[in-house]
C-alpha positions, 0 to 999 in steps of 0.5 A: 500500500503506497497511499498516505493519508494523515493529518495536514497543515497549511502554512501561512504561504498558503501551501500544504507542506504537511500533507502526507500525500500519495506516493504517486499522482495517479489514483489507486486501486488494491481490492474492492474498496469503492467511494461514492456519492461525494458531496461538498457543502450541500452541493453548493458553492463554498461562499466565504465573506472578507473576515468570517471563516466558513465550515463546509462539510464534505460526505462519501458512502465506502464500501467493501466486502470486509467492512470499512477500516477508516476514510478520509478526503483532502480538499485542496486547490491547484494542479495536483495535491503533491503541488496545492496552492492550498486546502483544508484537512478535516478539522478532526484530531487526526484528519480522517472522516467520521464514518458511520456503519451503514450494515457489514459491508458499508459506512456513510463517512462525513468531516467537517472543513474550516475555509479561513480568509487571510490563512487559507484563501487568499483571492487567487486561490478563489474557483475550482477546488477538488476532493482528494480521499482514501478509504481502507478495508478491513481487509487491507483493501483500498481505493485512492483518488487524487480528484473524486469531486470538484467544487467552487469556492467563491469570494462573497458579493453584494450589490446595491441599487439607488434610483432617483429623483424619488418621485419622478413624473412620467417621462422624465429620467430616472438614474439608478445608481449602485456599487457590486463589491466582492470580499477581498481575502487578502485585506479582509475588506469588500472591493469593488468588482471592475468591468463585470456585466450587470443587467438593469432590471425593471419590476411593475408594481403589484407585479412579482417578475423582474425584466431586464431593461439594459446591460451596463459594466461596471466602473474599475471600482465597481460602480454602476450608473445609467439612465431611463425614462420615467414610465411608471410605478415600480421597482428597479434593481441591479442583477449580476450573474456571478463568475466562477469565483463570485457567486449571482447576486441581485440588489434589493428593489428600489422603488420609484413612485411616477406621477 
C-alpha cells in the first residue's frame, strides 16, 4: 500500500507542506474498496465573506466486502495535491472522516472543513477546488483518488441599487445608481468588482417578475450608473450573474413612485 493519508497543515504561504500525500499522482486501486456519492457543502458553492471563516462539510458512502477500516478526503486547490496552492484537512484530531456503519459491508463517512480568509484563501486561490480521499478495508483493501469531486469556492458579493429623483413624473429620467463589491481575502475588506456585466432590471408594481431593461459594466471600482425614462410605478434593481469565483447576486428593489 503506497497511499498516505494523515493529518495536514497549511502554512501561512498558503501551501500544504504537511500533507502526507500519495506516493504517486495517479489514483489507486488494491481490492474492492469503492467511494461514492461525494458531496461538498450541500452541493453548493463554498461562499466565504472578507473576515468570517466558513465550515463546509464534505460526505462519501465506502464500501467493501470486509467492512470499512477508516476514510478520509483532502480538499485542496491547484494542479495536483503533491503541488496545492492550498486546502483544508478535516478539522478532526487526526484528519480522517467520521464514518458511520451503514450494515457489514458499508459506512456513510462525513468531516467537517474550516475555509479561513487571510490563512487559507487568499483571492487567487478563489474557483475550482477538488476532493482528494482514501478509504481502507478491513481487509487491507483500498481505493485512492487524487480528484473524486470538484467544487467552487467563491469570494462573497453584494450589490446595491439607488434610483432617483424619488418621485419622478412620467417621462422624465430616472438614474439608478449602485456599487457590486466582492470580499477581498487578502485585506479582509469588500472591493469593488471592475468591468463585470450587470443587467438593469425593471419590476411593475403589484407585479412579482423582474425584466431586464439594459446591460451596463461596471466602473474599475465597481460602480454602476445609467439612465431611463420615467414610465411608471415600480421597482428597479441591479442583477449580476456571478463568475466562477463570485457567486449571482441581485440588489434589493428600489422603488420609484411616477406621477
Amino acid at each position: 500500500m503506497r497511499m498516505r493519508a494523515t493529518l495536514g497543515v497549511v502554512t501561512g504561504a498558503l501551501a500544504l507542506s504537511a500533507l502526507a500525500v500519495p506516493a504517486a499522482q495517479a489514483d489507486e486501486v488494491e481490492g474492492d474498496t469503492t467511494i461514492s456519492n461525494v458531496v461538498v457543502n450541500g452541493g453548493k458553492a463554498a461562499v466565504v465573506g472578507a473576515t468570517a471563516k466558513k465550515t463546509i462539510t464534505v460526505s462519501f458512502t465506502v464500501k467493501d466486502n470486509s467492512g470499512v477500516s477508516w476514510a478520509q478526503a483532502i480538499l485542496y486547490r491547484g494542479a495536483s495535491i503533491e503541488d496545492p496552492d492550498s486546502g483544508a484537512v478535516a478539522n478532526s484530531s487526526d484528519g480522517r472522516a467520521s464514518c458511520t456503519r451503514v450494515n457489514a459491508t458499508t459506512s456513510n463517512c462525513k468531516s467537517t472543513y474550516d475555509l479561513r480568509p487571510g490563512y487559507n484563501l487568499v483571492n487567487s486561490v478563489a474557483g475550482g477546488w477538488k476532493v482528494w480521499a482514501v478509504a481502507v478495508g478491513k481487509d487491507a483493501d483500498y481505493v485512492q483518488k487524487n480528484n473524486i469531486k470538484s467544487f467552487n469556492v467563491q469570494r462573497l458579493s453584494k450589490l446595491t441599487v439607488n434610483a432617483s429623483p424619488e418621485p419622478v413624473k412620467k417621462g422624465k429620467t430616472i438614474t439608478v445608481t449602485g456599487k457590486l463589491t466582492r470580499a477581498n481575502w487578502d485585506r479582509g475588506t469588500y472591493n469593488g468588482y471592475s468591468t463585470q456585466p450587470v443587467k438593469l432590471q425593471f419590476r411593475k408594481k403589484n407585479s412579482s417578475t423582474y425584466t431586464t431593461v439594459k446591460t451596463i459594466k461596471t466602473s474599475s471600482t465597481g460602480d454602476l450608473k445609467t439612465t431611463v425614462k420615467a414610465t411608471q410605478d415600480g421597482y428597479f434593481r441591479y442583477s449580476f450573474a456571478g463568475t466562477s469565483t463570485t457567486p449571482a447576486v441581485n440588489a434589493a428593489g428600489d422603488f420609484v413612485d411616477v406621477k
